[in-house]
C-alpha positions in Angstrom: 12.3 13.1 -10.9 9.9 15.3 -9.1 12.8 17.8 -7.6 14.2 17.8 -11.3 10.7 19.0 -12.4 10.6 21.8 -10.1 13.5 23.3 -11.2 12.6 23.4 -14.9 11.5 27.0 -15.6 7.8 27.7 -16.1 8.4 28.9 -19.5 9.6 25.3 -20.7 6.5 23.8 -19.2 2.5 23.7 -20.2 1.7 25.3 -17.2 -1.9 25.3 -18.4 -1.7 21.5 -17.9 0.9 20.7 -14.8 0.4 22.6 -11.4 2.4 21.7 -8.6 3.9 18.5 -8.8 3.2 15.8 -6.2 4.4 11.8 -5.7 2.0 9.5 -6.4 2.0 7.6 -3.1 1.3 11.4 -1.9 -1.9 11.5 -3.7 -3.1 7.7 -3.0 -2.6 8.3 0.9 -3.7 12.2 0.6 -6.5 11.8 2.9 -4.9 10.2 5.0 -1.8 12.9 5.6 -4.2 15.6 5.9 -5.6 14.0 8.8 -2.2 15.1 10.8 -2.9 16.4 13.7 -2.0 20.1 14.7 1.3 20.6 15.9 2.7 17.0 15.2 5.4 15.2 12.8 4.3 11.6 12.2 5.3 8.6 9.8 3.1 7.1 7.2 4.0 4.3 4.8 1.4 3.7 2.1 1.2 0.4 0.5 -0.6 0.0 -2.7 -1.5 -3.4 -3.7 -2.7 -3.2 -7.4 -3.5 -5.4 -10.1 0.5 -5.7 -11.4 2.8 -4.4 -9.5 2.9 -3.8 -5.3 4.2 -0.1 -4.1 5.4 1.0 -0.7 6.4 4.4 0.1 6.8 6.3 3.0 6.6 10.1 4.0 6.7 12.5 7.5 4.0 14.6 7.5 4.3 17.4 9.1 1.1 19.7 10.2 2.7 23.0 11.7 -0.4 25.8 12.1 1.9 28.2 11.0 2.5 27.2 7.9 -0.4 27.2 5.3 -0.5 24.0 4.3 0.9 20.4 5.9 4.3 19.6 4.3 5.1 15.8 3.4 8.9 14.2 3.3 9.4 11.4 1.4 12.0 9.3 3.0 14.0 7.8 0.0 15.4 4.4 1.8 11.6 3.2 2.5 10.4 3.2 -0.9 10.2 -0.4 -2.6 8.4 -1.9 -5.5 8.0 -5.6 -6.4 6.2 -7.6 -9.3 3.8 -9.5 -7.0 0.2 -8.2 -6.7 -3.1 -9.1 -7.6 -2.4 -10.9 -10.5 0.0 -13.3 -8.3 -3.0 -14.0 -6.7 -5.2 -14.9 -9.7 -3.2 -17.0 -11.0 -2.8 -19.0 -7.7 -6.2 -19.6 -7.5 -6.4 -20.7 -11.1 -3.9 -23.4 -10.1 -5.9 -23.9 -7.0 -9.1 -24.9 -8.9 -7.5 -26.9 -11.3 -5.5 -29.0 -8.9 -8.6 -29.8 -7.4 -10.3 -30.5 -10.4 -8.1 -33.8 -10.7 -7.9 -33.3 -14.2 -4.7 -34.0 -15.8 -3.4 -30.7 -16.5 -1.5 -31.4 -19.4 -4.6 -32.9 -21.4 -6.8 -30.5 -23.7 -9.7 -30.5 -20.9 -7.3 -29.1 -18.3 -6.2 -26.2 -21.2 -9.5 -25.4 -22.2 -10.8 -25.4 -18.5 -8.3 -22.8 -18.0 -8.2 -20.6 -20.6 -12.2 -20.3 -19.8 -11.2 -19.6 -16.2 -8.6 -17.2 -17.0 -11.6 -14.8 -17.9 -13.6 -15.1 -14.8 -10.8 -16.0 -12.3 -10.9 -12.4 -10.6 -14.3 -12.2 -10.1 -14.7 -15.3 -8.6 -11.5 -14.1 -6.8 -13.4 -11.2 -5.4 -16.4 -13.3 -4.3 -13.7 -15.7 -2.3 -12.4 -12.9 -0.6 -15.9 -11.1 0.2 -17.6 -14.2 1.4 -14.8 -16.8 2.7 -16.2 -19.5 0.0 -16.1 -19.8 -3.7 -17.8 -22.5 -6.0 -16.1 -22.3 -9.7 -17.8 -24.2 -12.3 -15.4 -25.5 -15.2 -16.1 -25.9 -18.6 -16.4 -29.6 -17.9 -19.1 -29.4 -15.9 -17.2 -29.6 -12.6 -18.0 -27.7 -9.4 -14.7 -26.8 -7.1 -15.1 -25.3 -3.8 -13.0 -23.3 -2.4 -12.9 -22.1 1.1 -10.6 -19.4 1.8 -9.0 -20.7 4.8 -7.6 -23.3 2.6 -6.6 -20.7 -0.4 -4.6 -18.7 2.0 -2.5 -22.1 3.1 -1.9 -22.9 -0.6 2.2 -22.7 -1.1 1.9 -19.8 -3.7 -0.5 -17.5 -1.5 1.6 -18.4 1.6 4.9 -17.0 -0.5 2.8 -14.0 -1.7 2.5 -13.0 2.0 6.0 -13.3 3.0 7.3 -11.3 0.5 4.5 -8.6 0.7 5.5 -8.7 5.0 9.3 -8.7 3.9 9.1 -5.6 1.6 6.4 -3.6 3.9 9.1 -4.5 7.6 12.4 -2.9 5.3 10.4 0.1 4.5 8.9 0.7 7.9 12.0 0.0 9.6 13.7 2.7 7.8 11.1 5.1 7.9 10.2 4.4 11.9 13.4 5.8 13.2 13.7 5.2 17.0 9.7 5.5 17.3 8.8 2.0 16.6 5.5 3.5 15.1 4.2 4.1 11.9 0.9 4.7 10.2 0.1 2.5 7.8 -2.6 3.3 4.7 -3.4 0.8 2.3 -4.4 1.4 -1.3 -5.2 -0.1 -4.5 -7.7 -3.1 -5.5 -5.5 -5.3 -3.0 -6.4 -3.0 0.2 -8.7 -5.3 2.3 -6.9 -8.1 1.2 -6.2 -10.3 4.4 -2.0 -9.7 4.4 -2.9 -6.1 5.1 -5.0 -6.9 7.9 -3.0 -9.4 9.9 -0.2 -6.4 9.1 -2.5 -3.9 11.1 -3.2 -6.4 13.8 0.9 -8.2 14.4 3.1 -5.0 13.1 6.1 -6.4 11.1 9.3 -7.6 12.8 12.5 -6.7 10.7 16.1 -7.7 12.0 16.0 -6.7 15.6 13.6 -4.1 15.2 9.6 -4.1 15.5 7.7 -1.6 13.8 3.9 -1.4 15.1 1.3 -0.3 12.9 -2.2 2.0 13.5 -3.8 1.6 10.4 -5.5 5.0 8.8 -8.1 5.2 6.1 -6.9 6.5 2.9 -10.0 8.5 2.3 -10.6 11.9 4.1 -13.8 12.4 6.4 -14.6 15.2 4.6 -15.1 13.2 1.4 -16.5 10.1 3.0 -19.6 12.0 4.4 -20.0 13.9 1.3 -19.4 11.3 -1.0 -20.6 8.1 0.9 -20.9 6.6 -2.6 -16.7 6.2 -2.9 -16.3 4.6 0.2 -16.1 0.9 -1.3 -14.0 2.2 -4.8 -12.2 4.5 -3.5 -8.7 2.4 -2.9 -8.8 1.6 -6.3 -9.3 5.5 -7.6 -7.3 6.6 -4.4 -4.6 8.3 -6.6 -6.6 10.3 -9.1 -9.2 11.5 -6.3 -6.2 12.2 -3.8 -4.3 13.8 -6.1 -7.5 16.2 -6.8 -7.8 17.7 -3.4 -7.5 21.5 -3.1 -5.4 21.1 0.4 -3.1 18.5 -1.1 0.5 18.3 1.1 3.0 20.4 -0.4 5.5 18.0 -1.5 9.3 18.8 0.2 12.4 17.3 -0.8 13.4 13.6 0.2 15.3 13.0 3.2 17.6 9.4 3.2 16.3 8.0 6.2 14.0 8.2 9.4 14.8 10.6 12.1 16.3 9.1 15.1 16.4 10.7 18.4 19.6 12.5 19.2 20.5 12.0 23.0 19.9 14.4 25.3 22.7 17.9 25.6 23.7 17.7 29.2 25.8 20.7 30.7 29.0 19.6 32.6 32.2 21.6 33.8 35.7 21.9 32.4 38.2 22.3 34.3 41.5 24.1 33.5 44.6 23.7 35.1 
């Protein structure tokens, strides 16, 4: 869509409105490209975890001093999307708490305990995953623990992370190459979720192949001593601030896949008879 876009001419566009255009996984992991070092080509695959919908994409960056600004590839095959984010995970822990309210959840309690739920489910969602406990009180006067330990066991979390791992190991193995090695940035409101860390900390095995990870901070230095106030939103506004920055990438076209090594060129003689 993007390429399309660039080769509309200017005088079909509001110019006034649209500048260069740019991807959007590009803007949420903008900090994190610019932090390239000089002279290098290296692999990034951002993952946004939002409220809906779950995003991967991933890019070389490419810093080359001669140039006047870093250059970013998109590599088309790494680039996934899936339905499961967190909402999957509120509505797991609304089934958690009622389950372990042992009310019978086809009565009117049950219904009205989780409609009132419903409105307070990510918050207390938040807490669970800030403090490692959560006590929910219900409508029927009922307090339910929950420890986290046990919340990430519960069947519908445990399926949440397997797909999440299964969608992040086909993108980085098609964006790694022959390096094995890719920087991973993590965005959205699902970014210090614990899937992302234990991805950080194992790296994802995909077929034969394992893809390790180093994971980067989506927000640039620059803006995190300037602006030490955005550290703790900034995943969730990573887009719109990313996409802001006067050194943004310039966006090249997509390549298909990750660049492998090519063998080595030896010289040899031919012989003629």
């Amino acid at each position: 869509m993007l390429d399309q876009l660039s080769s509309v001419g200017h005088d079909k566009l509001p110019s006034v409105l649209i500048g260069e255009p740019v991807r959007e996984a590009t803007a949420a992991g903008a900090g994190a490209l610019l932090a390239t070092r000089e002279g290098k080509r290296e692999a990034y695959l951002v993952l946004d975890i939002g409220a809906g919908t779950t995003d991967v994409a991933g890019f070389y960056c490419v810093n080359n001093p001669n140039n006047d600004r870093m250059r970013v590839f998109e590599v088309s095959s790494a680039a996934d999307a899936k339905n499961v984010a967190g909402n999957t995970l509120d509505n797991a822990l609304q089934r958690f708490v009622l389950d372990r309210s042992g009310l019978s959840l086809d009565s009117a309690e049950a219904r009205l305990a989780g409609h009132a739920l419903r409105r307070q489910v990510r918050n207390y969602k938040e807490q669970l995953f800030r403090t490692g406990k959560v006590v929910v009180e219900l409508t029927t006067d009922q307090l339910v623990e929950v420890n986290l330990d046990q919340f990430l066991s519960y069947g519908p979390v445990v399926q949440f992370d397997k797909l999440i791992t299964e969608m992040v190991g086909r993108s980085a193995v098609a964006l790694a190459g022959d390096s094995g090695r890719v920087k991973l940035v993590a965005t959205g409101g699902g970014a210090a979720l614990p899937i992302v860390r234990k991805l950080g900390e194992d790296g994802v095995q995909h077929g034969s192949k394992q893809v390790v990870f180093s994971v980067v901070d989506a927000m640039s230095d620059d803006l995190r001593e300037t602006h030490p106030d955005l550290i703790d939103p900034y995943p969730q506004i990573a887009v719109a601030l990313g996409g802001s920055l006067p050194n943004l990438p310039e966006q090249r076209s997509s390549i298909p896949t990750g660049i492998s090594t090519p063998p080595k060129l030896t010289l040899s003689p031919i012989y003629k008879s």
